[in-house]
C-alpha positions in Angstrom: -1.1 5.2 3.3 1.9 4.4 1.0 2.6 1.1 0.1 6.3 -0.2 0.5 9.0 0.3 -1.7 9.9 -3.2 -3.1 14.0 -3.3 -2.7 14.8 -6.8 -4.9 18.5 -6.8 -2.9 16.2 -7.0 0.5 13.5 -9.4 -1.2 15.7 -11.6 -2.5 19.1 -11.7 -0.4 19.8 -15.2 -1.1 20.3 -13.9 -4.7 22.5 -10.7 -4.1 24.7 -11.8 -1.0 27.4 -14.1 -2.0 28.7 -16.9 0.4 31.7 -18.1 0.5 30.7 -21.5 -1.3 28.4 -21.9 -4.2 24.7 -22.8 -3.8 21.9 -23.1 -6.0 18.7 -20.7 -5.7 15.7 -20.8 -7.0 13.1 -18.0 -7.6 9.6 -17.4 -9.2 9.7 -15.5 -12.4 10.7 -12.2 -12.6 10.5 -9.6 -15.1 13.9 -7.7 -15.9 15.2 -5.9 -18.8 18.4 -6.4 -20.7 20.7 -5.6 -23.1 22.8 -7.8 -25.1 26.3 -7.5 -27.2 29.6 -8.6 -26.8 32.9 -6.3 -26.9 34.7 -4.0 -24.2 32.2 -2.9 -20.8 33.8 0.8 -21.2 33.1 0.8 -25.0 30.9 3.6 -26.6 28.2 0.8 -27.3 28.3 -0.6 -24.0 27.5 2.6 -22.7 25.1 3.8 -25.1 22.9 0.4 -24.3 23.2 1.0 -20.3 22.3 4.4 -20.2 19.2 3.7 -22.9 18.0 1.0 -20.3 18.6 2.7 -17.2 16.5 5.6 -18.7 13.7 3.1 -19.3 14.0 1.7 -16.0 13.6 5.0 -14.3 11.2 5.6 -16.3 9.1 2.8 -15.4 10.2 3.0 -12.2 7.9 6.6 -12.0 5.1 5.1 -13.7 5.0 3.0 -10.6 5.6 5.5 -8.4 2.1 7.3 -9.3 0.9 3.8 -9.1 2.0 2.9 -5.4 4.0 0.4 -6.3 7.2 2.1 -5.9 10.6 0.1 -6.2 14.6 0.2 -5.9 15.9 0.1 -9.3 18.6 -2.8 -9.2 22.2 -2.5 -9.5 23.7 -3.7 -13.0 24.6 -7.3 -13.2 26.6 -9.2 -15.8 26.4 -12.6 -17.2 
């Protein structure tokens, strides 16, 4: 039997559905990667950093896979 794909938008909805007022959420830790930098979001570095950490992402996301613990890659967020 396969186990469940882990979808982090499903598991945590509090965290990826905004209300119309603020609220404060808390959550256990999580592991994540990131990139950091500063300048213009369609800039040659900006893109060179997302696509090096979206192919490590996928790549761990098919390590995984063969694993059984499959999941939904998130979508990109910004701080």
């Amino acid at each position: 039997m396969t186990a469940a794909k882990l979808d982090m938008a499903k598991e945590f909805k509090a965290y990826y559905t905004a209300k119309a007022n603020p609220e404060l959420v808390e959550f256990k830790d999580v592991q994540f990667l990131t990139i950091l930098g500063k300048g213009e979001p369609g800039g040659n570095e900006f893109s060179s950093k997302v696509e090096a950490m979206y192919s490590l992402a996928y790549g761990v996301k098919n390590i995984c896979k063969k694993q059984e613990r499959d999941f939904t890659v998130p979508k990109l967020e910004g701080l």
